[in-house]
N, C-alpha and C positions, 0 to 999 in steps of 0.2 A: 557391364563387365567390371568397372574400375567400383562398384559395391561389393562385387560380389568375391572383388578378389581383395578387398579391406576382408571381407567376414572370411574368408579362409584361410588367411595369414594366421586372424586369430584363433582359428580352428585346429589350424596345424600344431601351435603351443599348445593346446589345450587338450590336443585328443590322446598322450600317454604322459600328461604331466597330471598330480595329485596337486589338484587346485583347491582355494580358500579365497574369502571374500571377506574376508576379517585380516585384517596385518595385525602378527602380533607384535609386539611392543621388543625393541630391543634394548638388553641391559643398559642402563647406562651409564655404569661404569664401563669400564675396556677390559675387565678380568671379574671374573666369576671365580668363587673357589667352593666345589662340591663334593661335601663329604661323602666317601663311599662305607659302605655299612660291613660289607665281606672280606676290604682288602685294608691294608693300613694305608696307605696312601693317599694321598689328595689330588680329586682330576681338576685341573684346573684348564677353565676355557678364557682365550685372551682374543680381542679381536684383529682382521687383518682387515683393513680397509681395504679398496678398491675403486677409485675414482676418474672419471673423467667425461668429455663430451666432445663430437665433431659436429662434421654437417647431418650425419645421418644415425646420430645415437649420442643417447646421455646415459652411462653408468657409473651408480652407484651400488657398491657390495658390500656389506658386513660379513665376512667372512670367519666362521669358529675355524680357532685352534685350539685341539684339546692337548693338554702333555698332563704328566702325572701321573700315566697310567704305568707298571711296571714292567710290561715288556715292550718293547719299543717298537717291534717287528706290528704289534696288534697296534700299538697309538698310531704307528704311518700309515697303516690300513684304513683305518678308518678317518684318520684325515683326508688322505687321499682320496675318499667315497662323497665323505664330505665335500669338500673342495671343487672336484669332478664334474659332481653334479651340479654346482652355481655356474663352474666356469663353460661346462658343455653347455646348458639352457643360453649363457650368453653369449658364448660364440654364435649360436642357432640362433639368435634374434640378432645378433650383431650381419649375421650374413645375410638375413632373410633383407634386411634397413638397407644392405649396401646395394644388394640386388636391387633392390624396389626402387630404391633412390635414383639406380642407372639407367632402369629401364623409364623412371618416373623421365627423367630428366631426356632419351631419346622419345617419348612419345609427347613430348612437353606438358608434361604435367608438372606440378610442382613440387619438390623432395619435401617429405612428411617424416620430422625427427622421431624415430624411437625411441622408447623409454624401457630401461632394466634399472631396477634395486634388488637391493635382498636383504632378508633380515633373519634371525631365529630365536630359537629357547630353547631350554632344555627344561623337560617334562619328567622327567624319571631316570632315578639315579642311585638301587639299589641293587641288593646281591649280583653285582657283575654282571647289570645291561641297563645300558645309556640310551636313552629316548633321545633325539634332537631333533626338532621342528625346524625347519628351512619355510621362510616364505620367500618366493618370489613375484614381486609384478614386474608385469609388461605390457606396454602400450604401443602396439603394433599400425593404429590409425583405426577409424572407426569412430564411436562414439562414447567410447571408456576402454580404461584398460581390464584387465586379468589379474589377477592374485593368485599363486598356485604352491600350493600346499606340498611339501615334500616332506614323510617323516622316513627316518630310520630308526629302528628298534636294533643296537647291537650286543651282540656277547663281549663283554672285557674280555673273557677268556681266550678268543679266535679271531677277534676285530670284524666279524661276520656281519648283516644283519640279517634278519628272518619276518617270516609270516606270520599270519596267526597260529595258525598250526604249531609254529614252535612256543607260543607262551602260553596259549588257551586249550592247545590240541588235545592234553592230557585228561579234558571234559568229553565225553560221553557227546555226541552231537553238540558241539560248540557251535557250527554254523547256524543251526535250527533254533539257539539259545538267543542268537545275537540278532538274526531275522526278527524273532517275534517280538522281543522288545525293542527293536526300529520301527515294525509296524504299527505298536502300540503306541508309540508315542505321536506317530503319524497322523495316525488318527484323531488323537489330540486337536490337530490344528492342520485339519487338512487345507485350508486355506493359503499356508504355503506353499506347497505341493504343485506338478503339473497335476492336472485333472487324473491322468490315468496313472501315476505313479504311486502310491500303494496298491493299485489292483495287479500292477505288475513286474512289483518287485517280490519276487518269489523264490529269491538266492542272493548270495556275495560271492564275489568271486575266488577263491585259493588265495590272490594277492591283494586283499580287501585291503584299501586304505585303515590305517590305526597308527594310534600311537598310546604309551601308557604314560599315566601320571598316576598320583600316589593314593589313590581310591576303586582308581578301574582303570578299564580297556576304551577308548574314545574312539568309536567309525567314524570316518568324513567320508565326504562325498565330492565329488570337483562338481564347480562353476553348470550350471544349465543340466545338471546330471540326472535329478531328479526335483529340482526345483526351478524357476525362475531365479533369472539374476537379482530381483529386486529382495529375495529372501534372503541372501547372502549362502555362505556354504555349511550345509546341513553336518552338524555333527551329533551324536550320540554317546552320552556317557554312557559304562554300563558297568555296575558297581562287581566287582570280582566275589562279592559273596552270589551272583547271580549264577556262578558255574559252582557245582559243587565241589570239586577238588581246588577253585581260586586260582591264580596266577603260577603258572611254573617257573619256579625262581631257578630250578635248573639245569639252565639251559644250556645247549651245547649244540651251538648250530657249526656244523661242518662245511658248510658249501652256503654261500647267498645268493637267493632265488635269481631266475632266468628275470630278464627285464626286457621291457618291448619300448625302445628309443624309437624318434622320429626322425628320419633322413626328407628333407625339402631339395625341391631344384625349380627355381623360379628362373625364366629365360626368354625374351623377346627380341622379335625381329617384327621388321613390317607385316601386319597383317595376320602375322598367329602370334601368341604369346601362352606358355606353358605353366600351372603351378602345380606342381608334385609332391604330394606328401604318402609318404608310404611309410608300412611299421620294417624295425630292421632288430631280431633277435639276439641279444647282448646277457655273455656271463657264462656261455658255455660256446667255446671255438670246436665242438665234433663236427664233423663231417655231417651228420642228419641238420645242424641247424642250420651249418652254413648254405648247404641244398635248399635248404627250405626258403632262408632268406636269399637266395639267387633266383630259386622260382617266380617269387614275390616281384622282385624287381625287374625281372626281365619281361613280366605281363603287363608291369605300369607302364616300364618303357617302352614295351611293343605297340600297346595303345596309344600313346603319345605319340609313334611314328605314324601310325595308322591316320590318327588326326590329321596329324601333320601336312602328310603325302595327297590325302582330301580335298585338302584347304589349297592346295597347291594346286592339285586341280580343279580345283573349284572357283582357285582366283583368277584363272584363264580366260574361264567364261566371264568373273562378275567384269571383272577390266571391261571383254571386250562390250558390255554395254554401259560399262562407264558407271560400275556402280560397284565399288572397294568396300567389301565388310569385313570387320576383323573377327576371326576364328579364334580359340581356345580350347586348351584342354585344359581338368584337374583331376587331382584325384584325394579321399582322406580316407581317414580309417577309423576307425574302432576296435580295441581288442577285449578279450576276457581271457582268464588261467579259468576252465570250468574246476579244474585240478591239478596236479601238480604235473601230469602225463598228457593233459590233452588244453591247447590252445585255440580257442575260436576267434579270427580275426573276420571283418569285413570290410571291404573297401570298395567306397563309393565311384565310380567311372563317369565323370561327363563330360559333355562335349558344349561348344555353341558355335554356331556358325555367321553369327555375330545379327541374329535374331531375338524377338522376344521369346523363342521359344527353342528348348534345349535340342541340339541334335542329335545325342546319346544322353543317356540315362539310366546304369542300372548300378546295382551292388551285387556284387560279388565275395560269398561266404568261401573261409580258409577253414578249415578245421582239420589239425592238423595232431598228430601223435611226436609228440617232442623226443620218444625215445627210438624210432624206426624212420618216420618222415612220412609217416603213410597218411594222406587227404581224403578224408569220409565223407563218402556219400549218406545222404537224408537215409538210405535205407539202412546205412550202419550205426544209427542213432537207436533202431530198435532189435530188440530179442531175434534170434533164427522167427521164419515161417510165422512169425508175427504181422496181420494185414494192418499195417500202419498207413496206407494209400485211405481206405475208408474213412476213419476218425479226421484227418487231419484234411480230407475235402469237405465231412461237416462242418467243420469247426469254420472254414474259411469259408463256406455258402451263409452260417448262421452268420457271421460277423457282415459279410458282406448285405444281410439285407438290412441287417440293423445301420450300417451305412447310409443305405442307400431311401430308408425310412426317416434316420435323420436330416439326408439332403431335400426330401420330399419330391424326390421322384426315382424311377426303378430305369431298369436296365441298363445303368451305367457298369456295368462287369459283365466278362463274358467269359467268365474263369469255369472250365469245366475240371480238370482234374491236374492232380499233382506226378510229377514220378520219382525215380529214384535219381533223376541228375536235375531237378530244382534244388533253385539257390536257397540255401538257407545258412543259418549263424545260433548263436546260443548267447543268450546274455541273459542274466539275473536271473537263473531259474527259468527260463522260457527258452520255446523255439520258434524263430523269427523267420518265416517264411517269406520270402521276398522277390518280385516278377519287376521285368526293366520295365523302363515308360513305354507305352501302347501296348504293352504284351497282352493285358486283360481287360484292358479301360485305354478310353484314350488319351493323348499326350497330358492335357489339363489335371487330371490326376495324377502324375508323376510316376514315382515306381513305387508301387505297392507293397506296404509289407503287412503282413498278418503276425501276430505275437500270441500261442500257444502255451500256457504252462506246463513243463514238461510233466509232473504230478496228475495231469489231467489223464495221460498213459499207463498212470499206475504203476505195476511193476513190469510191464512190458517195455522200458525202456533201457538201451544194454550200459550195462554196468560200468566203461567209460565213460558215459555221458552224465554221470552225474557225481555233484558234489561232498566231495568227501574228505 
């Protein structure tokens, strides 16, 4: 239990922060002064240190401040986004340290110092939009720390920042431009690579990690994303003569995209102990989001009691034969923007009941319409009166024998068919079908999931569900 809640701590960083495995280098001077090309003025970046250390945290922060810019209302905006985002990431590990530390210290265990820095750059600095690279690590316990990649791309004009959509949008299939030269280069040196990550990267997501510098558009990827830690974090230049209309200098971004923050709640008492990470939607306060992010929370928490109340009765019994196991819940997630109107989240549910072997086990897909609040079922993924049950049982019998070919031996699944209220999620161009532990194999397998390319549907797939 006490691994597996080192490796979730850092999963919880990790799962909506834009990670990197390379620290970039911080000026070393304390002021930078960057010519702007559009405006007369000079943005000048000066740094704010940030120091200190107790029992349960050492931080260190380099924190930009930009002034020079000419309206003042856009310079405090965008410090303030700047700033926000160092200091929210370090509160979140500051509190995750003090938690762990408290409960380390009632279950006597020994308190394990955390570690935050931060550092940046600035990448691009022309026609009125400011690239600025935030690194952050953290060392949360474990056997290394995290590095985590933050950029913003902003408008001078609105203090905004934006997606790709707003620099590259102006290209004709820009996503389809920037896929295939990732995959090409993949292929390069597939060696880096997990094994199945080009066969199944088949999209990016609306809020594709990027940042510009003065040649092209640069994709990153976070930590374990699509490669091993030991390759560091994947990135891709990609020269702006590759789209044919180039870079949209612009730009006039109005609003800055929806963002998907991580809310934790780690909490111990004898005999259960809780860690909770769940996604919580940030940048638009309507009424649909905040429903959405209530729903969300109120399932984690619901589960969490359900454990809870288990384990309670469950310790009745172990007590009365004198034999105390400690219980758990947790929970993480992963998100995707498939587009700018529909959100796929899923969140993993488990349990232990302080066995080698999990009590609950499943994931549970969100897929949700950002402008109504409405949560799609698998059959609203495809066209009216479209038999999408057929295709997508082949697809999961064919995978499963070639499973079960490589295990070298059969009838480990006993999956017959799909319906229209199975879990599923969407990432990278695919759909991820996914069944809890024992559903269709037994516990040793875990919980299954199958990855379909949505492309494999053709044009029978409906028209939200894909990226645009």
């Amino acid at each position: 239990m006490r691994k597996l809640k080192y490796w979730l701590l850092s999963l919880f960083i990790l799962t909506n922060l834009s990670i990197n495995a390379y620290a970039l280098c911080n000026p070393k001077d304390s002021q930078i002064v960057l010519k702007q090309l559009s405006i007369k003025t000079e943005v000048n970046v000066t740094l704010n240190p940030i120091q200190y250390s107790n029992e349960y945290i050492t931080v260190k922060l380099d924190i930009p401040v930009i002034s020079g810019i000419g309206n003042s209302e856009v310079q405090k905006k965008i410090n303030d986004k700047i700033q926000n985002t160092i200091m929210t990431t370090k509160d979140s590990i500051e509190k995750m340290a003090i938690e762990d530390g408290e409960l380390n210290k009632k279950t006597s265990y020994d308190v394990r110092q955390y570690n935050v820095t931060s550092q940046y750059d600035i990448t691009y600095n022309e026609s009125n939009i400011l690239s600025v690279v935030l690194t952050i690590y953290q060392y949360t316990g474990g056997a290394h720390g995290s590095s985590n990649k933050i950029a913003y791309n902003f408008d001078l004009n609105t203090g905004n920042y934006g997606v790709l959509n707003d620099f590259i949008g102006n290209n004709l299939s820009y996503r389809s431009i920037i896929l295939g030269k990732i995959k090409s280069e993949m292929i390069k040196e597939p060696d880096k690579y997990f094994s199945d990550s080009i066969k199944n990267l088949n999209g990016i997501p609306y809020n594709q990690n990027f940042y510009l510098d003065k040649d092209g558009v640069v994709i990153y990827f976070g930590e374990y994303e699509i490669a091993p830690y030991a390759s560091g974090i994947p990135e891709f230049k990609i020269s702006y003569n590759a789209f044919p209309k180039g870079l949209n200098k612009n730009v006039k971004i109005i609003n800055s995209p929806l963002e998907i923050t991580n809310e934790t709640l780690i909490q111990g008492e004898q005999s259960f102990q809780s860690y909770l990470s769940y996604p919580v939607i940030k940048g638009n306060n309507s009424v649909v989001i905040n429903n959405i992010n209530k729903m969300i929370k109120d399932q984690v928490f619901d589960f969490n009691s359900f454990i809870k109340t288990t384990a309670s009765e469950e310790k009745n019994k172990i007590n009365s034969d004198k034999q105390l196991k400690e219980w758990g819940a947790s929970t993480y997630f992963k998100s995707y923007f498939v587009n700018k109107d529909l959100l796929s989240m899923v969140i993993t549910y488990s349990a232990s009941n302080g066995t080698t072997e999990n009590y609950v086990l499943y994931n549970k897909g969100y897929n949700v319409n950002l402008n109504n609040g409405e949560v799609y079922k698998l059959k609203d993924v495809f066209k009216k009166n479209y038999n999408y049950i057929e295709p997508i049982n082949k697809e999961i019998k064919d995978q499963i024998k070639t499973l079960e070919k490589n295990l070298g031996h059969g009838n480990i699944y006993n999956f017959t068919t799909v319906d229209e209220n199975t879990d599923f999620y969407i990432e990278k161009g695919n759909l991820i079908i996914t069944f809890p532990q024992g559903k269709i194999a037994s516990k040793e397998y875990y919980n299954p999931e199958f990855v379909i390319p949505l492309n494999k549907f053709k044009d029978n797939v409906n028209n939200l569900f894909l990226e645009k």
